[in-house]
C-alpha positions as CSV (number, residue, x, y, z in Angstrom):
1,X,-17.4,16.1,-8.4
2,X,-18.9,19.3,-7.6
3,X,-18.8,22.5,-9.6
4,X,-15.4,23.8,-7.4
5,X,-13.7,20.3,-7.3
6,X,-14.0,20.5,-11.0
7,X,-11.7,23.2,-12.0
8,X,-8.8,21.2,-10.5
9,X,-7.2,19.1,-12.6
10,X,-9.3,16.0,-13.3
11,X,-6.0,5.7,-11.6
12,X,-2.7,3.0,-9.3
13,X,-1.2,1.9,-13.0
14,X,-2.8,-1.9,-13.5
15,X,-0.2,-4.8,-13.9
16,X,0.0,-6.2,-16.8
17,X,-0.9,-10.3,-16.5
18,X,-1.9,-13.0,-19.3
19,X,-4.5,-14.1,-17.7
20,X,-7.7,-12.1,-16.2
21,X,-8.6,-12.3,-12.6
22,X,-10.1,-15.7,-12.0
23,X,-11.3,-15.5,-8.3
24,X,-15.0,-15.3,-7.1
25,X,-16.2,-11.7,-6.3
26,X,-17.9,-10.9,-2.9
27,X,-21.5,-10.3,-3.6
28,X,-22.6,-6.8,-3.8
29,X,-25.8,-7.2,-1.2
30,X,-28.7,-4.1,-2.6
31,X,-29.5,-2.0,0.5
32,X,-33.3,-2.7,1.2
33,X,-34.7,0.6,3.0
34,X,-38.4,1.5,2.7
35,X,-37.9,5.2,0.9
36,X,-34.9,3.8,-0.9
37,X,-34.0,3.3,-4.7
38,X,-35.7,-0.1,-6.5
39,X,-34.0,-2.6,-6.1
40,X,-35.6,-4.1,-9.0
41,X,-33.8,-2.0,-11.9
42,X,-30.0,-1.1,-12.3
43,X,-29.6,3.0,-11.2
44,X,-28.5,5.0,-14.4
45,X,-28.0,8.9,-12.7
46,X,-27.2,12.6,-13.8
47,X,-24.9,14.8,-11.6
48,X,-26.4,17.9,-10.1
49,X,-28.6,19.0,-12.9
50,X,-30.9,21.4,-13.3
51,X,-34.5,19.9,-12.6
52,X,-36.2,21.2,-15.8
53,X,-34.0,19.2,-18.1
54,X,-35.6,16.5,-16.0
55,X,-37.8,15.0,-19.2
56,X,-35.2,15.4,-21.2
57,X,-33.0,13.4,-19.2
58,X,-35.8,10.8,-18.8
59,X,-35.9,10.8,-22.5
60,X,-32.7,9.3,-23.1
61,X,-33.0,6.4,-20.2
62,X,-31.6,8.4,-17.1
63,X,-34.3,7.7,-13.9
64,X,-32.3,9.6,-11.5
65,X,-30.6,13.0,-10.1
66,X,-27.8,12.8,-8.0
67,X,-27.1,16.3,-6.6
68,X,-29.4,19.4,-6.2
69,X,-27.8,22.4,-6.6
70,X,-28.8,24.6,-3.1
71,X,-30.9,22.1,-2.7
72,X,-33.2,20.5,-2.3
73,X,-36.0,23.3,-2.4
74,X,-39.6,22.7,-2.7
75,X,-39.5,24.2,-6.0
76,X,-37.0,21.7,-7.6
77,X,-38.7,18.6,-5.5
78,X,-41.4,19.5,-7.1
79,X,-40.2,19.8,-10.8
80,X,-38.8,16.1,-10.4
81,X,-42.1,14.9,-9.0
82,X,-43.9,16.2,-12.1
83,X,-41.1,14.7,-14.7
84,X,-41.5,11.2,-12.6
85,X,-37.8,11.8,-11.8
86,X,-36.4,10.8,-8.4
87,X,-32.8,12.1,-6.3
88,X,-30.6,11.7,-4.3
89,X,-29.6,15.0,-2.5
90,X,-28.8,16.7,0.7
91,X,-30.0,16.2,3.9
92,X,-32.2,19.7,4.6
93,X,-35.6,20.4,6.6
94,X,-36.9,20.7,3.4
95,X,-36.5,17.3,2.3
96,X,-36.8,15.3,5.3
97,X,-40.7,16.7,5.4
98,X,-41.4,16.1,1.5
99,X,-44.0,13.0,1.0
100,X,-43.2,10.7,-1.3
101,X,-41.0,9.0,-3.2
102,X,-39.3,11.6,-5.0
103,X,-36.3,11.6,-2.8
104,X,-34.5,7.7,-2.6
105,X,-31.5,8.6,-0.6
106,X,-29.5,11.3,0.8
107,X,-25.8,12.1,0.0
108,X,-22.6,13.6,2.0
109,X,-21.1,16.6,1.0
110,X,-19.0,15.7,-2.6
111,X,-15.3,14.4,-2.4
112,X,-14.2,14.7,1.1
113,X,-11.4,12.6,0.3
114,X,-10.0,15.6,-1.5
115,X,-7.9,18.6,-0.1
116,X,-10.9,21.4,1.4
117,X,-9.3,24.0,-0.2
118,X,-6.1,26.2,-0.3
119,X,-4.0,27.7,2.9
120,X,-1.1,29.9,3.2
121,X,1.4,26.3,2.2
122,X,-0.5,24.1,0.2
123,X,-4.0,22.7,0.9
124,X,-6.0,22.2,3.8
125,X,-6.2,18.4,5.1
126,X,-9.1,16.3,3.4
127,X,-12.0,15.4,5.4
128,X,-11.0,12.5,8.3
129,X,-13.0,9.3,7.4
130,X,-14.1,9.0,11.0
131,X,-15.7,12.9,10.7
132,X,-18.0,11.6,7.5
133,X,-18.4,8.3,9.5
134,X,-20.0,10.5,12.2
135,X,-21.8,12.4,9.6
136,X,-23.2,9.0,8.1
137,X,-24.8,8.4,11.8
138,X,-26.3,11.8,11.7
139,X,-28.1,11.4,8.2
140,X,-29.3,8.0,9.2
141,X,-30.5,8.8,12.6
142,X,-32.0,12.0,11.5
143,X,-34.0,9.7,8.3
144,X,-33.1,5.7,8.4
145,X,-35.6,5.3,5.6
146,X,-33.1,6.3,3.0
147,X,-29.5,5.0,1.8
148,X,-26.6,7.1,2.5
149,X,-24.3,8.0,-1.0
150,X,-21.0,8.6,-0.4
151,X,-19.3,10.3,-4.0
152,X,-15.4,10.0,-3.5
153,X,-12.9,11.7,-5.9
154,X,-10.2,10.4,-8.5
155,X,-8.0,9.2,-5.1
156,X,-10.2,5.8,-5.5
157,X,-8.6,5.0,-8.8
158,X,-5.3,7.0,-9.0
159,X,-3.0,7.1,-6.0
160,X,-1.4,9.9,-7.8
161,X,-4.0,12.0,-7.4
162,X,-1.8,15.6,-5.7
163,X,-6.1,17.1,-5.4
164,X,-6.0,15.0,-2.0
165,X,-3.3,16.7,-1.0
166,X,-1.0,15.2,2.3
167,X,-3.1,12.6,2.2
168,X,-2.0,11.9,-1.6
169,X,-0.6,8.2,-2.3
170,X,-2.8,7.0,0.9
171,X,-5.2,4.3,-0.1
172,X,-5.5,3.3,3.2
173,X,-7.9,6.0,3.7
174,X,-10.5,4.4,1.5
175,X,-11.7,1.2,3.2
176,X,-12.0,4.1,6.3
177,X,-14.5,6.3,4.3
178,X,-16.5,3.4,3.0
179,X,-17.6,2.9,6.6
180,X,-20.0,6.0,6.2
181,X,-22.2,5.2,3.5
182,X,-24.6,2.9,2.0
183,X,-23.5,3.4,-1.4
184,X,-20.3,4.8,-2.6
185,X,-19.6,6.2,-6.2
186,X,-16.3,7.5,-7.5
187,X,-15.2,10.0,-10.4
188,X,-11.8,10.1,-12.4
189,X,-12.7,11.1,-16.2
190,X,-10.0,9.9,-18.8
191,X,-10.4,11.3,-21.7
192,X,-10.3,15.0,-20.3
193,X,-7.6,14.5,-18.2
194,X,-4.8,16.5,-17.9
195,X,-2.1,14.0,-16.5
196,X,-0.1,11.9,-18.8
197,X,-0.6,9.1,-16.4
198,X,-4.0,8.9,-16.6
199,X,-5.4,11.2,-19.7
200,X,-6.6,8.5,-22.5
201,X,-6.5,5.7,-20.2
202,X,-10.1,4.5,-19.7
203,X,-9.0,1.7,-17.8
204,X,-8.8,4.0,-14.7
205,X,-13.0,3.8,-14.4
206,X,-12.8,0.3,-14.3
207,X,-9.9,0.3,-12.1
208,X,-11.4,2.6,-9.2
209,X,-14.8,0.0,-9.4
210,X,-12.4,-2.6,-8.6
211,X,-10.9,-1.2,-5.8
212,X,-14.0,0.4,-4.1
213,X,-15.5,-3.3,-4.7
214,X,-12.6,-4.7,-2.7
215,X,-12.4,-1.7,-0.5
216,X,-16.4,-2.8,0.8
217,X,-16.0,-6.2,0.7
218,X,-18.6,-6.2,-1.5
219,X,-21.2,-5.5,0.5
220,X,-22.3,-1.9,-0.7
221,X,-23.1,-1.1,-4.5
222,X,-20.3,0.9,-6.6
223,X,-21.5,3.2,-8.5
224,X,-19.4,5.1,-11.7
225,X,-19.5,8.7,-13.0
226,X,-19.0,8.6,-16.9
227,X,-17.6,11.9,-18.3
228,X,-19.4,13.0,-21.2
229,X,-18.3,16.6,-21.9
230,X,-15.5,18.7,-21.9
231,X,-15.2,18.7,-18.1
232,X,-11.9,20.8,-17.7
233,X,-10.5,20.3,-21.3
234,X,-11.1,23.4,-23.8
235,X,-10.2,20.9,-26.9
236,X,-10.9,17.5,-26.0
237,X,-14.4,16.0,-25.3
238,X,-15.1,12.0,-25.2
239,X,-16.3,10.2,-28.5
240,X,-19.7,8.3,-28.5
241,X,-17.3,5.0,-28.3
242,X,-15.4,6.1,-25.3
243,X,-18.7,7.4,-23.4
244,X,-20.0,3.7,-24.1
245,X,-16.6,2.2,-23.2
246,X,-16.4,3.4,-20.0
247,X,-20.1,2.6,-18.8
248,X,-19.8,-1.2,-19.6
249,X,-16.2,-0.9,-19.0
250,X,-17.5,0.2,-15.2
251,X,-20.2,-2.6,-15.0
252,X,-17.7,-5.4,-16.9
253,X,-15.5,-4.3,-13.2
254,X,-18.6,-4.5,-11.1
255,X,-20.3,-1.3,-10.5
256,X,-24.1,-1.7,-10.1
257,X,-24.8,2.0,-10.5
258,X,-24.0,4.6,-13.3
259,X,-24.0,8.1,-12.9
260,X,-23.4,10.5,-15.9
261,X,-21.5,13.8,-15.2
262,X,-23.0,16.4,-17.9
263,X,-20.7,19.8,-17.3
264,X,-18.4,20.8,-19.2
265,X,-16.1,24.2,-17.7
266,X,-14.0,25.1,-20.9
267,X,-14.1,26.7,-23.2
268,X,-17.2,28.1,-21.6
269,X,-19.4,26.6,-18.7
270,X,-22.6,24.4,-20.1
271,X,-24.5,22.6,-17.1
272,X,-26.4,20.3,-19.5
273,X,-22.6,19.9,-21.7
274,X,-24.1,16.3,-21.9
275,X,-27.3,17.8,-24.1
276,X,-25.4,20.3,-25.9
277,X,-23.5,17.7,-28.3
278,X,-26.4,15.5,-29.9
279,X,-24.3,12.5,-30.8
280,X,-23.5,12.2,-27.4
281,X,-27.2,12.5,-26.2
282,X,-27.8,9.7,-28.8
283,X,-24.7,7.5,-27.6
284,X,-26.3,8.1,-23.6
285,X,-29.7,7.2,-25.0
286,X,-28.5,4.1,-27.0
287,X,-25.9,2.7,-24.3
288,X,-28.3,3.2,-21.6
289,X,-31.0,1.1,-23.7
290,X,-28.4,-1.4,-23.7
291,X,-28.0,-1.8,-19.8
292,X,-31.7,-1.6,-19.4
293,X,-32.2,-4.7,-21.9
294,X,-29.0,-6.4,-19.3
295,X,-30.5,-5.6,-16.5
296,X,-32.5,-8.6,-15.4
297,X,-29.5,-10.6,-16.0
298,X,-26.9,-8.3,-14.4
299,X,-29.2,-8.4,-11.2
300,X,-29.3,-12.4,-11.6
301,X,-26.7,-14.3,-9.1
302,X,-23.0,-13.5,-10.0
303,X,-21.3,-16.8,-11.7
304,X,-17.7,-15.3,-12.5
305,X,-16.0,-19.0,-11.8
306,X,-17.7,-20.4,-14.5
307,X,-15.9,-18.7,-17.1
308,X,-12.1,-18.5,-17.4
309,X,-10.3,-16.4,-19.5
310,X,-6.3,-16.5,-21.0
311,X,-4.7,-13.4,-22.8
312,X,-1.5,-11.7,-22.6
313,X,-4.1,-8.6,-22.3
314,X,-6.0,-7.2,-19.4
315,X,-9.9,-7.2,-19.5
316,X,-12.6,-7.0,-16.7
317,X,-15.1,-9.7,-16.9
318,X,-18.4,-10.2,-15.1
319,X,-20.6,-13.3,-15.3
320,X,-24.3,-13.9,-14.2
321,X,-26.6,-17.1,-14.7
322,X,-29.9,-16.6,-15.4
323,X,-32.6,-18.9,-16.6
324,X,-30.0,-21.6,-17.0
325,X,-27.8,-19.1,-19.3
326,X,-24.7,-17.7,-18.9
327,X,-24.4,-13.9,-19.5
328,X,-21.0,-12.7,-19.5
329,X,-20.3,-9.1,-19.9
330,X,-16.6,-7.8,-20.8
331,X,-14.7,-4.9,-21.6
332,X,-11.0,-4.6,-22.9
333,X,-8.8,-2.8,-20.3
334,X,-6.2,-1.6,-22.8
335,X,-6.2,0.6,-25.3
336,X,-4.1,-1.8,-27.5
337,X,-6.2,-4.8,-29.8
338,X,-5.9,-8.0,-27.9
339,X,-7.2,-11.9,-28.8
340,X,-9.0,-13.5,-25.7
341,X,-9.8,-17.5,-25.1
342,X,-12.6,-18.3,-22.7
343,X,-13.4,-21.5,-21.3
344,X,-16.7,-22.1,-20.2
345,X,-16.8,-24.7,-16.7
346,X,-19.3,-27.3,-16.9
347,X,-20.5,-26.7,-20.7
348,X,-18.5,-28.9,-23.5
349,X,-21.1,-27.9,-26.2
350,X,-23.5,-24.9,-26.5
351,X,-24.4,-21.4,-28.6
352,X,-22.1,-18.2,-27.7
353,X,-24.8,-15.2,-28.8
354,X,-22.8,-11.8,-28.9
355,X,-25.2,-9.3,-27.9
356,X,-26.2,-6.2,-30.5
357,X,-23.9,-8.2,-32.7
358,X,-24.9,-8.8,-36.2
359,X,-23.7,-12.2,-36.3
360,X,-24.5,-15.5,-36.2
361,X,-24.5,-17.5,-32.7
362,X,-21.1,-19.8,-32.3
363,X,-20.3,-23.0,-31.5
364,X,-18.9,-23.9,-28.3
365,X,-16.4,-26.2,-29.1
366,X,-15.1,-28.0,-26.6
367,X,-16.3,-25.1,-23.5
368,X,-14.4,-22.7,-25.0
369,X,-14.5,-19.8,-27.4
370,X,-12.1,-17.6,-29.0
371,X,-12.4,-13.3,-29.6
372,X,-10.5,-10.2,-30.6
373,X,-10.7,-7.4,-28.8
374,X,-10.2,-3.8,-30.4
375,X,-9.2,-1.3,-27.9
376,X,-11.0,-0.7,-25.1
377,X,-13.4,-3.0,-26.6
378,X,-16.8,-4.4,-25.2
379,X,-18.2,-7.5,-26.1
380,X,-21.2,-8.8,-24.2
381,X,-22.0,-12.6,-24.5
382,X,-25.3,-15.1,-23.9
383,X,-24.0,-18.8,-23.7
384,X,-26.8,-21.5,-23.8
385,X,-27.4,-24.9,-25.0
């Protein structure tokens, strides 16, 4: 996702199946380290921004930096300590004296599952997984404090992706880099891209969750970047909808983190593209109050068997149990309407509450529930007695 890896071009197509995945997820276990992030709160990022849009950022619901450009320097640590703001950035003498708790982990260089660059034929190799393994062990011994973030490229979701290279249409690569972080985050942006197999396919985001979630057993948290610019597309840019879509379309899948990339590269280059368009700033501010009003119960023990679903559709579901409720949290995987029945284990009778809806609460009749699904749809769901 850096600046460079962003003027190439920016998911594995999903089967189609009537009925949604049923089986219980490995449990994404929170890293605990003393300088880390809060384990209390669900991460909502910015990718390598400037540090005096910091308040601004913090404005609309966005409590951490992910990338420093050059950085870190005193300068810009000290910007983000004054906005309240804290990062996750390189490794540098710099950082690993700054007191505090500005910095909550340290990060690899960006996408080394991607080709490093252009040779006389084709592109140079991508980074070997056991060279950012052995990077990993450096970081940590050097500060075991902090979580490692490891940001992979569109490879995680798309095993079309020609950016890594020889090494394209090799998945087997991935479970191999995982080894070298704490936390691992991914990037493939839809709406802008310029592939037929992917462009307007949000499915992808929710797709690469899925896999890195397999890919670390579940033991690491996932984190997604949402495009929210123009990224490498002169004429197309994602809707307030779509931006939303693809953040609870992420979390529906599993990811526990969400990191927003802000640049846009055509037709001209904005680092804050994310600011520049003011319904978008609005949709960030307004989906991101969303997830912070979620996140107690999306931090709550998972309880995906609980809740069944049947469609001839495709849609990612994610279910938690908190104070004896059920919160279940769902986007459509399709960009085609779709009707969805779920059945509700252990409950014959109870309230179905649609979240932000302006509706009345349901009946459960019979543990089960019926809903239609526009495209790429997200409905979000509190069942109860």
């Amino acid at each position: 996702m850096r600046p460079s890896a962003c003027l190439l071009a920016l998911a594995l197509v999903l089967p189609s199946t009537s009925v949604s995945a049923q089986h219980e997820p490995a449990r994404q276990a929170t890293p605990r380290f003393r300088n880390g992030p809060a384990t209390d709160t669900f991460p909502i990022g910015v990718w390598l921004q400037s540090p005096h849009n910091a308040e601004r950022y913090r404005a609309i619901g966005i409590d951490l930096y992910v990338g420093l450009f050059g950085g870190p320097t005193k300068e810009q640590l000290q910007a983000l300590d004054a906005a309240s703001m804290r990062v996750v950035c390189a490794q540098n003498d710099v950082g690993l004296a700054w007191p505090g708790k500005t910095i909550v982990g340290w990060m690899h260089g960006d996408e080394p599952d991607n080709a490093q660059g252009r040779r006389l034929r084709g592109y140079a190799p991508p980074i070997p997984p056991h060279d950012v393994v052995a990077d990993y062990e450096r970081l940590h011994k050097a500060d075991p404090t902090r979580p490692i973030l490891l940001n992979l490229g569109q490879g995680a979701a798309w095993d079309g992706w020609h950016g890594r290279g020889e090494r394209t249409g090799h998945p087997e690569d991935y479970p191999e880099y995982c080894k070298g972080c704490d936390l691992v985050s991914f990037d493939i942006y839809p709406v802008t891209h310029s592939h037929p197999d992917v462009a307007g396919k949000l499915e992808f985001v929710g797709h690469g969750v899925t896999r890195l979630v397999g890919w670390t057993q579940g033991k690491k948290p996932v984190w997604a970047c949402i495009e929210t610019s123009h990224v490498n597309h002169a004429e197309r840019r994602p809707t307030p909808e779509q931006v939303r879509s693809e953040v609870w379309l992420a979390i529906a899948s599993g990811a526990s983190g969400i990191v927003y990339f802000a640049h846009a590269f055509e037709p001209k280059f904005v680092e804050a593209g994310l600011l520049s368009h003011p319904e978008i700033e609005a949709a960030v501010k307004a989906t991101n109050a969303e997830v912070r009003a979620a996140t107690p119960a999306l931090l709550a023990p998972r309880a995906d068997a609980k809740v069944r679903t049947a469609t001839t559709g495709r849609i990612a579901v994610r279910v938690h149990e908190l104070d004896g409720q059920l919160h279940v949290f769902t986007a459509s995987l399709q960009g085609e309407p779709m009707h969805v029945r779920f059945a509700v284990s252990g409950r014959s009778h109870g309230k179905v509450v649609e979240v932000g809806a302006a509706t009345s609460p349901r009946p459960l009749a019979n543990g089960a529930f019926e809903v239609d699904f526009a495209a790429y749809g997200v409905r979000n769901f509190r069942i109860g007695d």
